[in-house]
C-alpha positions in Angstrom: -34.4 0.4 11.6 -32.6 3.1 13.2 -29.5 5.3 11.9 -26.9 7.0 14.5 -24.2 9.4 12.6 -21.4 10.6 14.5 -20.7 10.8 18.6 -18.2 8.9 20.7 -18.0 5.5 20.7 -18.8 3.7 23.8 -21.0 0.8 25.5 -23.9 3.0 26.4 -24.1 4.5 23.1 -24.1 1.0 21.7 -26.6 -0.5 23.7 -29.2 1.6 22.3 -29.2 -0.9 19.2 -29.3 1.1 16.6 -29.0 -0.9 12.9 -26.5 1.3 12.2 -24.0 3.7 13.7 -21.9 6.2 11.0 -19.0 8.4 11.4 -18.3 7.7 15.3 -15.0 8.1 17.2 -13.6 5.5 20.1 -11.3 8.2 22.2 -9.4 6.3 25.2 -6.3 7.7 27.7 -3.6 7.3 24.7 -5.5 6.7 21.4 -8.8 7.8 19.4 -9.9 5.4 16.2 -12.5 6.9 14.1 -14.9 4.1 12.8 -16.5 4.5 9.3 -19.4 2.5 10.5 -20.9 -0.5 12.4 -23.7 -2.5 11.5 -26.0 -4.5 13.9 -26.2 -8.4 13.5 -27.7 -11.2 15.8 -25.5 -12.6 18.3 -24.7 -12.6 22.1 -22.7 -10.1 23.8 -22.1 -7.8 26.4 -24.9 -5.3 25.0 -27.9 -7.7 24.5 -28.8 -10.7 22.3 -27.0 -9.0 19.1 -23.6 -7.5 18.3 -21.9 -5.0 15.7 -19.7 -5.7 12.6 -17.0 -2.6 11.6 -17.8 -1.3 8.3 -15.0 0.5 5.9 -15.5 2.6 3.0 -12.6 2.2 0.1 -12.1 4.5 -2.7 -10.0 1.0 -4.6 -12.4 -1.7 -6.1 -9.9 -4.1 -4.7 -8.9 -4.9 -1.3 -5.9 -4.6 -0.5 -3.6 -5.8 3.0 -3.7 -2.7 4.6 -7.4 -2.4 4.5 -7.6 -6.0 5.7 -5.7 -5.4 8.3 -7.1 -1.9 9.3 -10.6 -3.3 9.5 -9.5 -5.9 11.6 -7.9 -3.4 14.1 -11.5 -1.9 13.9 -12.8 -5.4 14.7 -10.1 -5.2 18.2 -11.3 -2.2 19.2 -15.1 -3.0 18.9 -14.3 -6.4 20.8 -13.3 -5.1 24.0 -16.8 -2.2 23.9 -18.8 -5.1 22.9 -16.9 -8.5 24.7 -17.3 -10.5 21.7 -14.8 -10.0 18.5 -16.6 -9.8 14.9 -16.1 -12.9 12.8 -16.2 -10.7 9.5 -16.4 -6.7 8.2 -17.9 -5.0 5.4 -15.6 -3.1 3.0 -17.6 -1.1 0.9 -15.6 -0.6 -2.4 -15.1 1.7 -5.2 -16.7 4.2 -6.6 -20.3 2.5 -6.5 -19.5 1.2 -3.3 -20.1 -2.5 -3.5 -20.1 -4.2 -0.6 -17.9 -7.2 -0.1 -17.6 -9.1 3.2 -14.1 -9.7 4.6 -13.8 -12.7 7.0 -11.5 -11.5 10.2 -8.9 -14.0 11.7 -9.1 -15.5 14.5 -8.3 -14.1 17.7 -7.4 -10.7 15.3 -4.3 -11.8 16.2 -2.7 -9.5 13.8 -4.4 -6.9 15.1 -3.1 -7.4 18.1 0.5 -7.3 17.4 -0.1 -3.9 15.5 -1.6 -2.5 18.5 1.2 -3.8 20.8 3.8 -2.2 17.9 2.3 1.6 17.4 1.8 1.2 21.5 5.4 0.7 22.4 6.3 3.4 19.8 4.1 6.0 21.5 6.0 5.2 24.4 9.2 5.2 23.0 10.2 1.9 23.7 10.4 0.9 20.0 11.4 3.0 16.8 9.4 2.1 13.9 11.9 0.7 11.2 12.2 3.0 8.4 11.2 2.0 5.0 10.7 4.5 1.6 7.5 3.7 -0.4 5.3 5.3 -2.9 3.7 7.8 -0.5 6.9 9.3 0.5 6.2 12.1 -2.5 3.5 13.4 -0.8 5.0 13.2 2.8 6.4 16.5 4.6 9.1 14.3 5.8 10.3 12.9 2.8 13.5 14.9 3.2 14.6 13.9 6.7 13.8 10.2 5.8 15.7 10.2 2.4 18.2 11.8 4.2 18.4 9.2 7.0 17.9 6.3 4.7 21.2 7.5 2.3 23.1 7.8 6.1 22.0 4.1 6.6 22.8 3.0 3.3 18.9 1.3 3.1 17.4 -1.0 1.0 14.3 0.4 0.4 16.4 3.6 -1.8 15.8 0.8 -4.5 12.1 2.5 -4.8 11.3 -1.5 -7.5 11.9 -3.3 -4.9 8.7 -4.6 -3.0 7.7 -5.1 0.5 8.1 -8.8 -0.1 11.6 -8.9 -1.5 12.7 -6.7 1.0 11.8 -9.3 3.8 13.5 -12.1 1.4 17.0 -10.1 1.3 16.4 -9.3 5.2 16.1 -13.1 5.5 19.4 -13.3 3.8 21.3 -11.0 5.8 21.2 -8.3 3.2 20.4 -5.5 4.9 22.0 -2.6 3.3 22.7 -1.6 -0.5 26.7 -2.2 0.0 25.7 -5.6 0.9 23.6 -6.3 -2.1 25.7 -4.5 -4.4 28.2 -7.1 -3.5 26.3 -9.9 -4.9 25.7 -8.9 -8.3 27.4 -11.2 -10.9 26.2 -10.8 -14.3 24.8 -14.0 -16.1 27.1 -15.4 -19.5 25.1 -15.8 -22.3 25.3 -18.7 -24.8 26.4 -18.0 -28.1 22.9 -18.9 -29.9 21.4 -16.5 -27.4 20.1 -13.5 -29.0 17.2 -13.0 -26.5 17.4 -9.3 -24.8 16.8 -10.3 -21.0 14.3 -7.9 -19.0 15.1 -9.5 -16.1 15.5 -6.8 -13.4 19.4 -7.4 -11.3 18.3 -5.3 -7.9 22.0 -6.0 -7.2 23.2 -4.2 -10.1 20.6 -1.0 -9.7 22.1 -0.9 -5.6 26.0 -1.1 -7.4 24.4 1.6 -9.4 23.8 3.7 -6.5 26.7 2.7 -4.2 29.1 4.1 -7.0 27.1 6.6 -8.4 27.6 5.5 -12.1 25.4 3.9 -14.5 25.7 0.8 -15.7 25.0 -1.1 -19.0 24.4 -4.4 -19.2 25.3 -6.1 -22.0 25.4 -3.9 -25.4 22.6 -2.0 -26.0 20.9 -1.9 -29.0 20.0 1.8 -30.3 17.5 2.2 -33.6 18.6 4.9 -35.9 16.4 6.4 -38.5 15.0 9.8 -39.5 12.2 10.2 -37.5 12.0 9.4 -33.9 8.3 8.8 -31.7 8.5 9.2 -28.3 5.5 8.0 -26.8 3.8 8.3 -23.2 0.7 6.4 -22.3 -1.5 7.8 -18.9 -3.8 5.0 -17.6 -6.1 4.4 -14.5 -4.7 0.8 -13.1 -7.9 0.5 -10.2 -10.7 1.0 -13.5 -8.2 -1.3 -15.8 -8.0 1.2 -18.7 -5.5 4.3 -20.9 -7.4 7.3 -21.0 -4.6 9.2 -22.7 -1.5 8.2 -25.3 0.9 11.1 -25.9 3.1 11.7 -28.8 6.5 13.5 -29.7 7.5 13.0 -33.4 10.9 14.3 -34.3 12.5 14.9 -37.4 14.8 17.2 -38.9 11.7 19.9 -39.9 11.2 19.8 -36.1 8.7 18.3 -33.2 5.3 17.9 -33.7 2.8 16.8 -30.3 0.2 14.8 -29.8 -2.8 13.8 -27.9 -4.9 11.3 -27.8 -7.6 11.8 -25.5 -10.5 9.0 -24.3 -13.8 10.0 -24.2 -15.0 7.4 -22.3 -13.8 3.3 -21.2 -15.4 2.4 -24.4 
């Protein structure tokens, strides 16, 4: 079996039939895609009696939408070199990289209307809709989008709400956080009610923010006593474990620190 690493992408290049191409770029008139791989497989198309499946390498152990989704843009791409569209991918995750085979929709339909989206917007006949999230930290724009979304008065400033319950609010015609700060109306309870609620009133965060005050709900219960822990625990979520706990104990001699280091998952 024979390996091809890097080059551009085309139908010649793909004809050869190599088992497997690496680190190869697709470059067109408006757009260039860099594939992680493709892998040879049995099957009619437009290069011979076999085809190729997009591979993806992903630093997660889980797969996530976005990967799903980029792999099947991948799978677009390759259709139209190719004239057949893959029926699955290969993600390769984490760091031992296990392969798991996604199966692509039909039609890549999805893929499609992403295409057709970041198209239009390169032609600036569509303005993607703006929306903060976790990576804005790390973004060199982070400014002039915070700044935009506090002119716009936008949802996604409440950085817990998710992707999901942003479309569910939108679906309501709440669309800004005057809107949703409107709505909040705080919940009675009953007299043999001594529960603390950790439910989480997205209305009352955007009220919150809209009048630039914080709120209490309900009385809040402080513990007093001589010596006060404050404790911080760092963890991995992907690998599923706490690899540090951190400690502040304060009493009237002082602070004292600690750390609690692990050595290994075990």
């Amino acid at each position: 079996e024979s390996l091809v690493t890097g080059g551009v992408l085309d139908r010649s290049a793909l004809c050869i039939g190599a088992a497997y191409v690496l680190d190869a770029e697709l470059r067109g008139d408006s757009l260039s895609i860099r594939f992680d791989g493709l892998k040879r497989v049995k099957g009619r198309s437009d290069l011979g009696d076999f085809h190729y499946l997009p591979l993806m390498f992903c630093g997660t152990r889980h797969i996530r939408k976005p990967t799903r989704l980029l792999l099947e843009v991948l799978g677009l791409f390759l259709s139209r070199i190719q004239g057949i569209a893959p029926t699955t991918g290969v993600v390769y995750c984490g760091p031992q990289g296990t392969p798991t085979t996604v199966r692509l929709t039909r039609g890549l339909q999805r893929a499609e209307a992403v295409v057709d989206e970041v198209t239009r917007m390169q032609r600036g006949a569509a303005v993607p809709k703006l929306v903060l999230n976790s990576h804005c930290q790390s973004c060199e724009f982070r400014r002039q989008c915070h700044a935009q979304a506090v002119e716009q008065d936008n949802l996604s400033l409440l950085r817990s709400l998710k992707e999901k319950e942003l479309k569910r609010y939108g679906r309501k015609g709440l669309s800004t956080l005057t809107q949703l700060a409107h709505t909040f109306r705080p919940r009675r309870k009953g007299r043999r009610s001594n529960r603390r609620s950790s439910h989480r009133y997205h209305a009352l965060q955007a009220l919150a923010i809209r009048d630039k005050r914080v709120y209490i709900l309900g009385a809040p219960q402080v513990p007093n006593g001589a010596v006060t822990i404050y404790l911080d625990v760092e963890s991995n979520p992907e690998e599923g474990y706490v690899y540090l706990v951190g400690m502040i104990v304060s009493d009237s001699r002082g602070e004292d620190r600690y750390s609690f280091w692990a050595d290994g998952k075990d």
